[in-house]
N, C-alpha and C positions, 0 to 999 in steps of 0.2 A: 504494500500500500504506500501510497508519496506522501511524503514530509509537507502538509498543507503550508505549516510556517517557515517553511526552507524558499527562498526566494527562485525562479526558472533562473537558468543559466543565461547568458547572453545570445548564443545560438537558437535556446529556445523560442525565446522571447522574439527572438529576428524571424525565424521560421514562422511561427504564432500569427507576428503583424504579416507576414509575404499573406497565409492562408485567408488573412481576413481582407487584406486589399483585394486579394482573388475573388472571393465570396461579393464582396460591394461590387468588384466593376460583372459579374455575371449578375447581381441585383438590379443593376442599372441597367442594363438591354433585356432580362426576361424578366425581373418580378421578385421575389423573394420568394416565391413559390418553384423558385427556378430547380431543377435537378440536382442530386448533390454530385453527379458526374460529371456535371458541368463545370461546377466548382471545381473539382478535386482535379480535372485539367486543365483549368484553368491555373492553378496552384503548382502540377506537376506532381500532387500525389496523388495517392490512392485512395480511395472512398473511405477505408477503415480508418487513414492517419486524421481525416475530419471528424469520424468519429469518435474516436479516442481522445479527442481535442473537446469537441462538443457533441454529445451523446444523442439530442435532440436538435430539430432545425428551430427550437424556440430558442434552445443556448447558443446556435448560430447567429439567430439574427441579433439578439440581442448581444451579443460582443461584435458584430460588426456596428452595429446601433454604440455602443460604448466607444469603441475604435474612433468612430469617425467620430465624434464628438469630440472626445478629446485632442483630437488631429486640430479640428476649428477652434478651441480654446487656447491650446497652445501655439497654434497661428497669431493671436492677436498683440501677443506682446514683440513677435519676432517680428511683424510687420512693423509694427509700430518706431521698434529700432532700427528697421531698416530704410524709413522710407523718408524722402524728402518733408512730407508734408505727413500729419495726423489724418488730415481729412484723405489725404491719399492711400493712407494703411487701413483706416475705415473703409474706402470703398474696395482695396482689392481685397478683407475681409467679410465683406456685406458680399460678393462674388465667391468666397469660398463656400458663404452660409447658403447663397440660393443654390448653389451646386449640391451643397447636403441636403436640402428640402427636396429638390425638384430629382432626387434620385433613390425616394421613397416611394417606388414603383409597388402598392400592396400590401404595406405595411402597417397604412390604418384599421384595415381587415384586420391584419394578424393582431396592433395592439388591441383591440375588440376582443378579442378572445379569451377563454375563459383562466390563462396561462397566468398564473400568480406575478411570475416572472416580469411581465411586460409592465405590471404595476408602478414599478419604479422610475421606469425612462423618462417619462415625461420629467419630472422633479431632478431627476438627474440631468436632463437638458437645461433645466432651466436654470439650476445649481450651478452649473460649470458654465454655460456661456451668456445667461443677463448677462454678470459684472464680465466681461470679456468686452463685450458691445456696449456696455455704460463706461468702461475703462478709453476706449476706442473716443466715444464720443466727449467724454470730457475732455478730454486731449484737443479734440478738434474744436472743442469751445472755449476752452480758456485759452488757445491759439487764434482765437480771433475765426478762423475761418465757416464755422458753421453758428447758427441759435443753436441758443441753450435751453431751449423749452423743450426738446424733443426727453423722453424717458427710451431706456433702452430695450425694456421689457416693448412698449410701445412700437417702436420702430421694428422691432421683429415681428410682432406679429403682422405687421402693415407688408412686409416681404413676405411674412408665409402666405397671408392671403392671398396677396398676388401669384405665389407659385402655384396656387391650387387653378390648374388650367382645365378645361373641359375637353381636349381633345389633342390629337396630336401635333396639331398646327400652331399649338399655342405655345411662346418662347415669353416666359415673364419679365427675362435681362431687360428688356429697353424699358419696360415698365418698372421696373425696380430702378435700372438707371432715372431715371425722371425722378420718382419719390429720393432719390441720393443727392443728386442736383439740387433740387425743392429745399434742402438742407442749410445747401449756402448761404451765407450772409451777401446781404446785397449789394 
């Protein structure tokens, strides 16, 4: 049996993140209903090493669901030192987050479901990325370049609705781009 308090080795932990990036981008073109053979070549393993990983596809999605989150959270400060302007690290951040939204192909089905597990995510999204995107946007305000009446909690949700598109023709970026712009001081 594994030493639960024993931390994964560094290979693991490498291997781990490759399977669950695999798992997201076969989420993003079928669905999260998508086949675990898809995954697992996508990945380059074998159907058992996903299983042995995560025994059910609800512990799938939800560490890919954990995964990508934390990817976006930890984006926002690396933006933010890297980028000429605040409001510049805000928007290529506000573009990683519609990237996370808009490739939840299924997944409000799954969190629907009767899966204890899924209980969590929401609170756990909102726990790790508000202060990310409150972090982002105070920067941009006390930089002079955006108002400061916007909430962060706020402006998320004004992007997710936009992502929620009714068909396949619909691309939310230039709509989002606008509500980003709208941001500006004038």
């Amino acid at each position: 049996m594994k030493d639960m308090g024993r931390p994964k080795r560094a290979d693991a932990r490498r291997n781990e993140a490759a399977l669950l990036d695999a798992a997201a981008a076969v989420f993003v073109t079928s669905g999260v209903e998508a086949p675990v053979r898809d995954i697992a070549a996508k990945a380059q393993v074998g159907t058992a090493t996903i299983y042995r990983h995560f025994p059910t596809r609800a512990d799938l999605i939800i560490a890919v669901y954990r995964h990508q989150v934390q990817a976006c959270a930890q984006a926002g400060p690396a933006l933010l030192a890297s980028n000429e302007t605040a409001y510049a690290a805000l928007r290529q951040w506000i573009d990683l987050f519609v990237d996370f939204l808009v490739t939840k192909h299924g997944l409000a089905a799954v969190l629907r479901s009767d899966n204890a597990g899924f209980d969590t995510l929401h609170a756990y999204f909102l726990d790790r990325l508000v202060p990310v995107c409150a972090h982002l946007l105070d920067a941009a305000a006390d930089a002079g370049e955006i108002r400061s009446d916007v909430r962060a909690l706020q402006l998320m949700r004004g992007v997710g609705n936009l992502c929620v598109g009714g068909d396949h023709d619909y691309d939310p970026r230039q709509l989002v781009e606008l509500l980003i712009e709208g941001l500006r001081q004038p």
